[in-house]
VOLO-173582 format. One line per field, with one value per residue (C-alpha): residue number from 1; x, y, z; residue in one letter. Coordinates in steps of 0.05 Angstrom, whole numbers. Layout:
k c(NUM, ...)
east c(X, ...)
north c(Y, ...)
up c(Z, ...)
r c(A, ...)
***
This chain:
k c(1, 2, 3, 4, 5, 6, 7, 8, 9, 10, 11, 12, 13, 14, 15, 16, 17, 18, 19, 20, 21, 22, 23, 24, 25, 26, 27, 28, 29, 30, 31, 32, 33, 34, 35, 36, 37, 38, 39, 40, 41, 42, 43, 44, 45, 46, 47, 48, 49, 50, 51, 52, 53, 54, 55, 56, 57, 58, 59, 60, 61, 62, 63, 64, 65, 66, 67, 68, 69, 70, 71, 72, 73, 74, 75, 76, 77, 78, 79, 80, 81, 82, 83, 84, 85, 86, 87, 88, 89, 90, 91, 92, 93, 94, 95, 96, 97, 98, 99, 100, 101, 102, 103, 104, 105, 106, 107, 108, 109, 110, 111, 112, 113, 114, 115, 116, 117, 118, 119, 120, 121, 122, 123, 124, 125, 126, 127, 128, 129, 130, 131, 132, 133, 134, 135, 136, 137, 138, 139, 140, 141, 142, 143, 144, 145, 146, 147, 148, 149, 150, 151, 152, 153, 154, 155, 156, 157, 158, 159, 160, 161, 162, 163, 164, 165, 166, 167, 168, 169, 170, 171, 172, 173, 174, 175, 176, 177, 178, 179, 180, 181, 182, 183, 184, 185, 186, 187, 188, 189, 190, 191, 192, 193, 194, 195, 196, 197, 198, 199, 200, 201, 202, 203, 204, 205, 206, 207, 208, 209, 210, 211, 212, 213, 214, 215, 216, 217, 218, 219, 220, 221, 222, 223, 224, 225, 226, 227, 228, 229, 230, 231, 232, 233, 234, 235, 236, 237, 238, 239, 240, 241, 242, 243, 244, 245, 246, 247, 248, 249, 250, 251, 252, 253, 254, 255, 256, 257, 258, 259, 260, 261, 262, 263, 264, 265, 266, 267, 268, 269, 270, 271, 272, 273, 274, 275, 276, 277, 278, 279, 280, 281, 282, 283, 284, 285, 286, 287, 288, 289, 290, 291, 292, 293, 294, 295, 296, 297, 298, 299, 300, 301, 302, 303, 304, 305, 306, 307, 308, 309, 310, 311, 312, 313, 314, 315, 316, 317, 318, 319, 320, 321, 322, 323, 324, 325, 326, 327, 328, 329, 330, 331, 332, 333, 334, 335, 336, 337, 338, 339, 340, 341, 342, 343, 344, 345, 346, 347, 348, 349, 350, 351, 352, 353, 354, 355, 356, 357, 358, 359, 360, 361, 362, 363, 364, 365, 366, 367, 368, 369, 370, 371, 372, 373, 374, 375, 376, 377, 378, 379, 380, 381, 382, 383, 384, 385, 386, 387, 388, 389, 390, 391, 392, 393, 394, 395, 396, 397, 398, 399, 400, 401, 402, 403, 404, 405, 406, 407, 408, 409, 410, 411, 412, 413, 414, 415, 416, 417, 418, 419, 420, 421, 422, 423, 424, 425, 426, 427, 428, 429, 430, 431, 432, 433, 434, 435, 436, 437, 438, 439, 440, 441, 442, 443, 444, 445, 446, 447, 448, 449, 450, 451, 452, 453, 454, 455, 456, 457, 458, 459, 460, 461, 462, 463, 464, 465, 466, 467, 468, 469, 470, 471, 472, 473, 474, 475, 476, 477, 478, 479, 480, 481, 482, 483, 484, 485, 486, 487, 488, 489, 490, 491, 492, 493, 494, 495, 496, 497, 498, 499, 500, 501, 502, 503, 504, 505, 506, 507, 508, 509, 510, 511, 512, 513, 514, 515, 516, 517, 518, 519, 520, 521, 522, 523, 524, 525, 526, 527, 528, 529, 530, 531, 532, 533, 534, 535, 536, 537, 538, 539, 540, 541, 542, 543, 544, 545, 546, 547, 548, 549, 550, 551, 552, 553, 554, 555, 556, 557, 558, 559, 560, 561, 562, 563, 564, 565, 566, 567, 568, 569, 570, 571, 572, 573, 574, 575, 576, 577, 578, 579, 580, 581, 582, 583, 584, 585, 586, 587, 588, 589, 590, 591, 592, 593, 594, 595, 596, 597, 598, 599, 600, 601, 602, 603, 604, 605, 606, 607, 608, 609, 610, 611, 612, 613, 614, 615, 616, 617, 618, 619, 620, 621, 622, 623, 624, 625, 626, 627, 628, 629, 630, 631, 632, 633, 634, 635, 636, 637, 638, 639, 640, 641, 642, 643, 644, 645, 646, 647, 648, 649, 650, 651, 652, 653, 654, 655, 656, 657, 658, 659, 660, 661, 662, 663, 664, 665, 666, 667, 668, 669, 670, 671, 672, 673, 674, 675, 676, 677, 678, 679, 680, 681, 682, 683, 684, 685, 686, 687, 688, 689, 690, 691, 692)
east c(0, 37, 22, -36, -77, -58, -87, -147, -159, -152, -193, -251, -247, -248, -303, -343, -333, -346, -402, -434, -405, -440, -507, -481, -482, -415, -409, -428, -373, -317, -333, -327, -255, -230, -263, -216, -156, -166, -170, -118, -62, -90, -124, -195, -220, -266, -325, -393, -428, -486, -495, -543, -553, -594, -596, -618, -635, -586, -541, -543, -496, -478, -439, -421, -390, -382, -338, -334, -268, -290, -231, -197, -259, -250, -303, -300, -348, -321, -359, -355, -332, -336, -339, -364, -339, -276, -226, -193, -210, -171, -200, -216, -202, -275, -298, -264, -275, -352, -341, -312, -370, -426, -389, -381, -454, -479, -436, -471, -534, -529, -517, -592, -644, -690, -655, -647, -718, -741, -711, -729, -686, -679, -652, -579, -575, -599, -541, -491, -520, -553, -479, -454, -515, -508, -426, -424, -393, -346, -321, -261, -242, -271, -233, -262, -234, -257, -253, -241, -218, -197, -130, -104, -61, -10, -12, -31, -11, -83, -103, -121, -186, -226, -260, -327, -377, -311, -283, -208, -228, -175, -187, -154, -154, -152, -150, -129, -59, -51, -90, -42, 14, -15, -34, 34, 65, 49, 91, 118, 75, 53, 98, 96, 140, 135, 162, 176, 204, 133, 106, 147, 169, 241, 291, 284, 356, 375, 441, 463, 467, 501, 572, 578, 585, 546, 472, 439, 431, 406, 375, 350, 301, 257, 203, 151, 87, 54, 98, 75, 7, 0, 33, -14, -64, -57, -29, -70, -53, -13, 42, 37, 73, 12, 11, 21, -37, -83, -70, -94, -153, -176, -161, -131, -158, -132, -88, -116, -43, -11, -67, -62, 19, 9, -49, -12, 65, 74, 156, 158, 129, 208, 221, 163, 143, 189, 179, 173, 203, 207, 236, 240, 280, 316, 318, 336, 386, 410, 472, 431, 472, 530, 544, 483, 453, 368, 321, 279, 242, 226, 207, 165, 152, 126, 114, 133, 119, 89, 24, -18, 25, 18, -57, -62, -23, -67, -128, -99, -91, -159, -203, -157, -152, -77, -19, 31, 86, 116, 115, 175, 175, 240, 245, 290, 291, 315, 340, 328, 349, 285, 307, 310, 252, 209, 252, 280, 219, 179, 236, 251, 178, 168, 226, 204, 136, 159, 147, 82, 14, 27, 31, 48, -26, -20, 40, -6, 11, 72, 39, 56, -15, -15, 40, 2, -60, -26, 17, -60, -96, -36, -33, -114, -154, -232, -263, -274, -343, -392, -343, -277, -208, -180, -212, -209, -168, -179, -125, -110, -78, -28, -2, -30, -28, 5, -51, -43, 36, 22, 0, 49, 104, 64, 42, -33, -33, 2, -47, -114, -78, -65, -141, -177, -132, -140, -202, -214, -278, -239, -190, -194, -152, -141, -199, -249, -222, -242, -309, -323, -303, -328, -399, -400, -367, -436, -406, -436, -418, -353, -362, -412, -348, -313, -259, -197, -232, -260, -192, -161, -208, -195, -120, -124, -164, -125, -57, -80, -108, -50, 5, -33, -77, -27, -51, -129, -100, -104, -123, -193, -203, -179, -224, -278, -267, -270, -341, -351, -330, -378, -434, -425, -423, -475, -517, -494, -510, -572, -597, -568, -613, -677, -743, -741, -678, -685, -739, -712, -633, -581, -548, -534, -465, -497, -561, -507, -472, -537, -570, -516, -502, -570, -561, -500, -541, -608, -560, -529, -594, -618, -561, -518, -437, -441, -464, -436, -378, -347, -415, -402, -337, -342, -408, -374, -447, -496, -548, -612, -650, -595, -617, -690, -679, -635, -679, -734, -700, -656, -715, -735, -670, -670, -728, -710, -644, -676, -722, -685, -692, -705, -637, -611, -641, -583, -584, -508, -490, -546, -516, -443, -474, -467, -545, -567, -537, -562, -629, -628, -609, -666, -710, -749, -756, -814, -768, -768, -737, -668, -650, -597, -552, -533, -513, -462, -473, -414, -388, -378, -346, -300, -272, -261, -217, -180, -162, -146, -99, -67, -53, -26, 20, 50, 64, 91, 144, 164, 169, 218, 258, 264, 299, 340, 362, 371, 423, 471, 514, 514, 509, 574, 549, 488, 511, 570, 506, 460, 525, 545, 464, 471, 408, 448, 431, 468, 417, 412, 491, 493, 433, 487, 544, 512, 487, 551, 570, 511, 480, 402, 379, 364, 332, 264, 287, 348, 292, 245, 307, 321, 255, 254, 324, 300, 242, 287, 330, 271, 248, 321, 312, 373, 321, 356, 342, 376, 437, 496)
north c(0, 74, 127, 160, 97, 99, 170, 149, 92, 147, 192, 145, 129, 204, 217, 164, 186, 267, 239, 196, 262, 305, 267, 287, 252, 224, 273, 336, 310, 296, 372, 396, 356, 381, 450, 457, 429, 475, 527, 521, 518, 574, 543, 582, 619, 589, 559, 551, 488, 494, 435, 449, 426, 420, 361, 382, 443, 489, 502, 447, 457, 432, 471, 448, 509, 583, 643, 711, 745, 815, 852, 823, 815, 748, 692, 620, 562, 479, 419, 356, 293, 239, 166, 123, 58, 21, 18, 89, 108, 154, 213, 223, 279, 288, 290, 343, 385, 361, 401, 458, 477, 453, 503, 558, 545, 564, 625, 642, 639, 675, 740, 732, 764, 719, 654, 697, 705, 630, 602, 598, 643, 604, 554, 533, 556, 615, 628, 612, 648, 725, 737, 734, 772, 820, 830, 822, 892, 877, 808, 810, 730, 667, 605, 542, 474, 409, 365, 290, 221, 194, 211, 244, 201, 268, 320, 391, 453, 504, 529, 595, 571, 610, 679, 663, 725, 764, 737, 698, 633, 591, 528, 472, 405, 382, 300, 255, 254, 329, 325, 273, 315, 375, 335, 303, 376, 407, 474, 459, 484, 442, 434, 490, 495, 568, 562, 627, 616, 591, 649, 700, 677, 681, 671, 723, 765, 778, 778, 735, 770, 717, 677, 610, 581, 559, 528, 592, 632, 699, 735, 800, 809, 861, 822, 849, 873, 829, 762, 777, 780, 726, 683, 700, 692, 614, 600, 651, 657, 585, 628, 667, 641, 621, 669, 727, 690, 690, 762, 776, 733, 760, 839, 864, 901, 920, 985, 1044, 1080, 1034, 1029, 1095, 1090, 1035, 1086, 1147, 1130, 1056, 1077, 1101, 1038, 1008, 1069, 1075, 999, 967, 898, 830, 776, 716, 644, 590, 506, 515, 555, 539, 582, 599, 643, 699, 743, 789, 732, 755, 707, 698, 637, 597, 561, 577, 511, 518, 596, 642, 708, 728, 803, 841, 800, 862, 896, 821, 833, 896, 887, 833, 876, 924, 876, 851, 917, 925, 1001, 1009, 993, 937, 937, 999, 960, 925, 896, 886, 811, 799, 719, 668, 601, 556, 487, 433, 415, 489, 510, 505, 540, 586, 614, 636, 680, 716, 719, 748, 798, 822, 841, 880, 953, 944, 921, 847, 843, 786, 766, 752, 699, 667, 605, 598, 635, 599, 590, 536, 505, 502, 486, 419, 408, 402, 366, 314, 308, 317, 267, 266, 236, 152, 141, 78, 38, 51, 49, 100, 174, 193, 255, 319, 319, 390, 397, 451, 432, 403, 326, 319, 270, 225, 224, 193, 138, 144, 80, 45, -28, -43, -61, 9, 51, 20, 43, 108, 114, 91, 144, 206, 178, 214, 247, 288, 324, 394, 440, 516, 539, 495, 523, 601, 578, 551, 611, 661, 625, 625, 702, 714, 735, 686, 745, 728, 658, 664, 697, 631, 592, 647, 718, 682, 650, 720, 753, 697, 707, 785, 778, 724, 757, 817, 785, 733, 799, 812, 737, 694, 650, 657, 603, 552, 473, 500, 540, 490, 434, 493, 497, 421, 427, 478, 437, 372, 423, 454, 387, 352, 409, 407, 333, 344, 405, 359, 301, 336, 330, 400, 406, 346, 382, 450, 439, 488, 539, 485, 519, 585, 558, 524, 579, 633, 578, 576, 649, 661, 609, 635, 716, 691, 652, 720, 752, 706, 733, 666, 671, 621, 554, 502, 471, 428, 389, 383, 365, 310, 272, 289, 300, 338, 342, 324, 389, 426, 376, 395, 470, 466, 425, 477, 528, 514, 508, 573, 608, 569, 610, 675, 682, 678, 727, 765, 848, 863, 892, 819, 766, 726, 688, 670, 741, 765, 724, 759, 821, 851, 872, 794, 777, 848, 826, 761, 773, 812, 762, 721, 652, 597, 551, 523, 546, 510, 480, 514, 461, 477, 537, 574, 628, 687, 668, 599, 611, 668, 617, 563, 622, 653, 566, 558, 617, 590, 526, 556, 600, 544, 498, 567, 569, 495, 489, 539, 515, 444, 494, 522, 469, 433, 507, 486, 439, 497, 564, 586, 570, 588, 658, 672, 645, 710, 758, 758, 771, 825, 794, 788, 834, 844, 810, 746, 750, 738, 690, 651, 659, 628, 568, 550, 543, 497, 546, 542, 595, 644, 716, 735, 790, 739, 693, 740, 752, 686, 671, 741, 722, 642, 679, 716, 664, 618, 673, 698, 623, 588, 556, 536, 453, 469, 486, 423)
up c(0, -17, 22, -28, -11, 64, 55, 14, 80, 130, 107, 89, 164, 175, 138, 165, 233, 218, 185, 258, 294, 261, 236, 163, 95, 77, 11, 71, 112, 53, 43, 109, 112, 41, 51, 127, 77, 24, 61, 113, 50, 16, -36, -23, 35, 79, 44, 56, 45, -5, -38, -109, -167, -234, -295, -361, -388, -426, -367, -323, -253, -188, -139, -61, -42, -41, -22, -32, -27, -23, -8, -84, -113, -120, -115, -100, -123, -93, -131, -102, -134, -74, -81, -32, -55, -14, -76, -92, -161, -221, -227, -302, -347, -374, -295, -287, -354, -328, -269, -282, -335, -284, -239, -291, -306, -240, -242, -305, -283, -221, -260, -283, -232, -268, -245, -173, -165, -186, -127, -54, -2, 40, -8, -16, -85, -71, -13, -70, -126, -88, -76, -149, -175, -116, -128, -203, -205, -153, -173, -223, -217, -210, -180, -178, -146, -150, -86, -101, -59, -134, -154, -212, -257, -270, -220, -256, -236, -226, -300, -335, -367, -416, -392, -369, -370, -381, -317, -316, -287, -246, -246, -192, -167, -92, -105, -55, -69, -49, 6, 34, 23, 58, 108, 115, 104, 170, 182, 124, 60, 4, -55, -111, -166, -203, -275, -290, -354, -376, -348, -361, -429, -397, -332, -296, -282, -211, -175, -120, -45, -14, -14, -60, 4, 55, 54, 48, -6, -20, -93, -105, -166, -197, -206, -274, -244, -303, -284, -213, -216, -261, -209, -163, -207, -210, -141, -99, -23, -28, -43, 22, 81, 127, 181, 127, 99, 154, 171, 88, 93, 162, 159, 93, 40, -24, -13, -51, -45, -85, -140, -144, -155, -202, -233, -234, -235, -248, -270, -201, -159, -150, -121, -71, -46, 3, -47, -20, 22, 1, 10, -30, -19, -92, -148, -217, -242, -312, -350, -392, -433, -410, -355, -325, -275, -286, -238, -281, -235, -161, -115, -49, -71, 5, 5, 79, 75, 15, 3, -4, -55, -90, -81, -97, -163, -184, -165, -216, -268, -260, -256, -319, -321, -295, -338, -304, -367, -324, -250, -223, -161, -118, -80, -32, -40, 7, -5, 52, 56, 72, 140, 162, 134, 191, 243, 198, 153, 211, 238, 171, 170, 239, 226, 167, 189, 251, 212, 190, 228, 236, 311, 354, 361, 283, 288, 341, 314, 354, 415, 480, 491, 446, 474, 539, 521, 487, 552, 590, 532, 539, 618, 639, 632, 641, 701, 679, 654, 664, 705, 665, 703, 670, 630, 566, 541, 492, 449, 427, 364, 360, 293, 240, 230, 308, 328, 259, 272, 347, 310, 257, 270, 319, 324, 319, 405, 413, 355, 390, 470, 432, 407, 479, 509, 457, 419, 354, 367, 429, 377, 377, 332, 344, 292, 332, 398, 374, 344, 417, 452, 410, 414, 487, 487, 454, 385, 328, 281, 283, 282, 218, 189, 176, 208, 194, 213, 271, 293, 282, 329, 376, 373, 381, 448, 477, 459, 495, 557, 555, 569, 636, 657, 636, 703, 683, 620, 673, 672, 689, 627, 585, 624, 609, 533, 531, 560, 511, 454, 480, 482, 411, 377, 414, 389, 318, 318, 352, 299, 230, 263, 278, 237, 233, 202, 156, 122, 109, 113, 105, 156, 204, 220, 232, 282, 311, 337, 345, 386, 438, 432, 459, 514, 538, 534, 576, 633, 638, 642, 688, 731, 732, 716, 654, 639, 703, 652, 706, 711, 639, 647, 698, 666, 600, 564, 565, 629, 602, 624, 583, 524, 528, 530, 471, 434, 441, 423, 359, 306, 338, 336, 259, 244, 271, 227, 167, 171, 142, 134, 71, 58, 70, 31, 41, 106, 100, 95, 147, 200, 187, 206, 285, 275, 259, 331, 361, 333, 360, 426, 440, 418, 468, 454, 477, 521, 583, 658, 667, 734, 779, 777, 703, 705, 760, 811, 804, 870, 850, 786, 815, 871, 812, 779, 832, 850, 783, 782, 839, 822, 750, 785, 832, 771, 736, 786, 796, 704, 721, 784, 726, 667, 720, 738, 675, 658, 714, 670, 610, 643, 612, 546, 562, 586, 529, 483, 513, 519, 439, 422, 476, 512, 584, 640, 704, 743, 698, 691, 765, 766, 711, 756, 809, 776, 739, 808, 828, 868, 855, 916, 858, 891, 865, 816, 781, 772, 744, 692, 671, 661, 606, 585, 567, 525, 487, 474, 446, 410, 377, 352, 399, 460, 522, 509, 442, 480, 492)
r c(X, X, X, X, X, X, X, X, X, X, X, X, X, X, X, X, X, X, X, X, X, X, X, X, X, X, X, X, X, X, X, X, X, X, X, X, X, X, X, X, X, X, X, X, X, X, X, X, X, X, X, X, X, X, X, X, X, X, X, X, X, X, X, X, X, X, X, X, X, X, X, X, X, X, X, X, X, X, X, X, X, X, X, X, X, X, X, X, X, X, X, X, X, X, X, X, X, X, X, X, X, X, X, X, X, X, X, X, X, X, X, X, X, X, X, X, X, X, X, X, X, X, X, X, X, X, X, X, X, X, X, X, X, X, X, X, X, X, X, X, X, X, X, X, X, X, X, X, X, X, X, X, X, X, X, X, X, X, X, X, X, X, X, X, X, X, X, X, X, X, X, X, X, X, X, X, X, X, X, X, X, X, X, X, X, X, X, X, X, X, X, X, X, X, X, X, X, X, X, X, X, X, X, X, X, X, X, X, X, X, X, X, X, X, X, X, X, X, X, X, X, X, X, X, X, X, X, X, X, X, X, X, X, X, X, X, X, X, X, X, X, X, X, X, X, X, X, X, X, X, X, X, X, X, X, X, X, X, X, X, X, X, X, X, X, X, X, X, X, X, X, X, X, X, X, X, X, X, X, X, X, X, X, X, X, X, X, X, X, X, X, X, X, X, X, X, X, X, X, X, X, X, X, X, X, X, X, X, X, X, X, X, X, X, X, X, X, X, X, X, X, X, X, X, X, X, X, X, X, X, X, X, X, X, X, X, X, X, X, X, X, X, X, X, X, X, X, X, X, X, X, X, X, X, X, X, X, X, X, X, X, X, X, X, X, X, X, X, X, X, X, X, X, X, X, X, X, X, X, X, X, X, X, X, X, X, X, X, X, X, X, X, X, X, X, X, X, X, X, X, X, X, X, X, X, X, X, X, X, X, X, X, X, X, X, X, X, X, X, X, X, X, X, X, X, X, X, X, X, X, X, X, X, X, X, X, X, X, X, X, X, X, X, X, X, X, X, X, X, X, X, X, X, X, X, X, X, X, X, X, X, X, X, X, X, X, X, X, X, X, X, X, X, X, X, X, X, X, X, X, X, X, X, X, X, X, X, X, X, X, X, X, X, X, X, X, X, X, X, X, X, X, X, X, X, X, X, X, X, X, X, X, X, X, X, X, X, X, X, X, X, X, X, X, X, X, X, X, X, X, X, X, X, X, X, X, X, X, X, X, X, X, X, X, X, X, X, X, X, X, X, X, X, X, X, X, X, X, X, X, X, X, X, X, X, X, X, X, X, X, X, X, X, X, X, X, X, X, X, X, X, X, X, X, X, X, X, X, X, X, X, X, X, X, X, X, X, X, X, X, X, X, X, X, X, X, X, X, X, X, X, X, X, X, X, X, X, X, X, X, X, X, X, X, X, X, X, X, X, X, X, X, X, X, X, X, X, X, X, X, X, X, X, X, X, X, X, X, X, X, X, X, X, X, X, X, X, X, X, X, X, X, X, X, X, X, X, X, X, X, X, X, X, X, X, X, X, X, X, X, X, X, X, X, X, X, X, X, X, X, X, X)
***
């Protein structure tokens, strides 16, 4: 078996469980899976399940998915090609010419108020179509990607197709085989190779900024505004390194200043844009004319800093009113060997954002939060359950593919110890964790927003409050955000399994989130802290009062987002909006009284807290009595290590002094330094354990 059908194994067992998880079809939960994928390597931005489609007729379609980039004018439409059978299948070429014109079909005919108006609002076709009739002035590109378990026989590059309704169309494929390697990719991104020289019509000259020798290397181009836009063009935001990319997707909009440059003086953009960062694993290099050096080719291609101007330059090309033969673009590019890419492309990333508005809260991806929230998820177990010896655990997964690799070399005795202990339907990854917390924060805005605007909100809020309640991200909020999680998908399971639902489906995700919105409002209103989590936590379900009340109220809550104002016919969009939430929280709703016991008095839930804090601020200080001591043996490395990045103080000099003598009776203030001076270290990129 190769690894493809490994994959294609896995994730039918994936999908089979998201689909008993979630009370889905198995074609809903492939999408939901391949949707997450696709959008976490920058293929498309979050997408919205929508699942339509019509035989016959002159333009027959079938969409299962939707985006609207507004901020590039750029819109998204997913088909589905899933197979159900045990065998993995090739995925033919006439499939997918089938489903790109089913999916440039649709696009087609939601420019026409007359196809608009002949379907129901509340319909899924409708939530996919009112946005391109609505934004047909604002969109300037189409992308569409087909999501398939077969695999492709060649792997192809995404395509320039033919202009539909005057738009470019990009076309791509997300088949099993590249869904393996992004999975298997992790920090690493997914292999691109950029062929300039089929792009460009040429190797591109630059010079070389670094010595012959040595693993690094260093180029500086002035990239053609025309070369780079097409670039972007095919590969999108896979080309942007992926906490640059989350920033774009979450916050930026095209930058009027340098349309207006590219408008008004394109000779002059060199001159006034600071250009882009870049790395890449290897370049192809070839001898132009004059000795001249030129790259041909560009593998593993991230933009680092600069994705707006990249944007913005393709926004120009698109609107097509400002001339790019005039724009060049200056890239700094790096060369980083394989095995260094994931310590080193973060730091030249991090560095290179530190003049503009990327702030710490947007690398949160190697926040310490995460680290600790892992550290619990892999030491806290749940309370056993109907006479088990032992409890299960939440498995938080910091980076991607972590809980797969647990299971990666082990025997089948050791994988099915692994799966009692961390069973699959306790993983959590850091998107889940900020849909669960901005629910219960009473902001299913946000959460309507999609997975990446609401993790971004997430990260801003706990950056902040991380600088000054570092102890409040204690084992008892995490044991509280596993409650939360139980809660949020017993209730999606419960809403995609109702009559109700069955009947008129769609805008599961959004009811989701409104329902317990409102839940977590009227237990404020009812003057209680919050929901009681730790009952939560120690049944692990749901009580069955709490069941009752919830099952009351989601068809209600169902109901009242999609009655819509009539400035928002579209639900999807509706629910985006502060005023949908405003609305609905002042909504009363026909349910019953719940019983103290579920929720938590304020007194109660500030003592849990304040013992929380406590017990966070004990462990604080014995983690760092362990590095400490671990130093002893290497304090004068450790020290010289901290002297030549100028990083050493008096007071931590002294602390080093003392334990390169053994002596651990460290006063208050030279532990208070070695505990800033070991964070510096980390984050200069030379961590203490590194050190031997």
């Amino acid at each position: 078996m190769d690894e493809v059908e490994k994959a294609f194994e896995d994730l039918r067992e994936d999908v089979m469980l998201e689909a008993e998880a979630g009370g889905l079809f198995q074609e809903e939960a492939f999408f939901e899976i391949f949707a997450e994928a696709a959008s976490g390597n920058g293929d498309t931005i979050d997408l919205e399940y929508a699942h339509c489609r019509k035989e016959g007729g002159s333009r027959p379609y079938r969409i299962d998915g939707h985006a609207f980039d507004a901020d590039r004018g750029t819109f998204y439409l997913a088909t589905c090609d899933y197979r159900e059978g045990r065998e993995l299948q090739s995925l033919q070429a006439a499939r997918m010419d089938s489903a790109l014109k089913q999916a440039t079909n649709f696009f087609e005919n939601a420019l026409s108020a007359d196809f608009i108006n002949a379907l129901e609002d509340s319909s899924p076709a409708f939530s996919a179509a009112y946005p391109i009739y609505r934004n047909q002035q604002a969109i300037r590109r189409l992308r569409v990607i087909l999501l398939s378990n077969a695999r492709l026989t060649a792997r192809k590059p995404p395509q320039l197709m033919a202009d539909v309704a005057g738009m470019p169309v990009v076309y791509s494929v997300l088949d099993v085989a590249r869904y393996a390697d992004i999975q298997k990719s992790r920090a690493a991104p997914e292999a691109i190779e950029v062929d300039l020289e089929e792009i460009a019509g040429r190797a591109l000259p630059c010079l070389r900024a670094s010595t012959a020798s040595g693993d690094y290397e260093s180029y500086l181009l002035a990239l053609p505004g025309n070369v780079l836009a097409d670039v972007y063009g095919l590969y999108g935001a896979r080309l942007l390194e992926q906490n640059v990319r989350t920033y774009l997707q979450a916050r930026t909009k095209v930058n009027k200043g340098i349309l207006k440059t590219i408008r008004e003086e394109p000779e002059m953009f060199f001159a006034y844009n600071n250009g882009l960062t870049a790395t890449a694993s290897r370049v192809e290099l070839k001898e132009l004319t004059n000795d001249q050096l030129g790259i041909s080719s560009i593998h593993d291609l991230q933009i680092v800093n600069g994705g707006q101007t990249t944007a913005s330059i393709l926004y120009a090309k698109d609107v097509g009113k400002s001339p790019l033969e005039k724009v060049h673009v200056q890239m700094k590019l790096s060369v980083v060997p394989g095995e260094s890419v994931e310590k080193v492309v973060p730091l030249i990333s991090r560095y290179a954002n530190t003049q503009n508005r990327i702030s710490e809260a947007d690398f949160f991806s190697n926040h310490p939060f995460h680290l600790q929230m892992e550290r619990y998820s892999r030491l806290l177990a749940a309370p056993p359950q109907d006479g088990a010896l032992s409890g299960e655990k939440w498995f938080y997964e910091r980076a991607r593919g972590q809980y797969r690799d647990g299971m990666a070399y082990a025997s089948q005795a050791e994988k099915r110890k692994y799966q009692l202990e961390f069973p699959k339907a306790k993983v959590m990854v850091k998107t889940d964790l900020a849909k669960y917390f901005v629910t219960f924060e009473c902001r299913p805005d946000i959460v309507s927003k999609g997975a990446q605007k609401c993790f971004m909100y997430f990260a801003n809020e706990t950056a902040k409050s991380w600088k000054t309640h570092q102890a409040d991200y204690n084992e008892t909020w995490f044991r509280n955000a596993c409650s939360m999680a139980l809660l949020f998908r017993w209730t999606d399971k419960m809403i995609a399994q109702s009559d109700w639902y069955q009947i008129d489906r769609g805008f599961k995700s959004q009811t989701v989130t409104y329902t317990l919105a409102w839940l977590a409002h009227h237990v404020r209103n009812l003057g209680r802290a919050s929901l009681n989590w730790d009952n939560i936590w120690s049944t692990q379900d749901v009580p069955e009062e709490l069941q009752d009340f919830l099952e009351e109220l989601a068809p209600q809550v169902s109901a009242a987002i999609k009655d819509t104002p009539a400035d928002a016919r579209n639900v999807g969009e509706y629910c985006k909006m502060q005023a949908c939430w405003d609305a609905i929280s002042k909504r009363t709703f026909d349910v019953g009284t719940l019983p103290e016991y579920v929720t938590l008095s304020f007194d109660d839930s500030n003592d849990l807290k304040k013992t929380g804090r406590d017990t966070k601020k004990i462990d604080n200080e014995v983690e760092l009595d362990v590095v400490l001591l671990s130093i002893v043996p290497k304090a004068d490395m450790v020290r010289a290590n901290a002297n030549q990045r100028r990083l050493l103080s008096e007071k931590s000099n002294r602390a080093l002094e003392k334990l390169a003598a053994g002596n651990l009776a460290l006063t208050k203030p030279e532990k208070n330094a070695m505990k800033l001076l070991i964070n510096r270290l980390a984050e200069e990129g030379t961590p203490i354990e590194s050190m031997s």
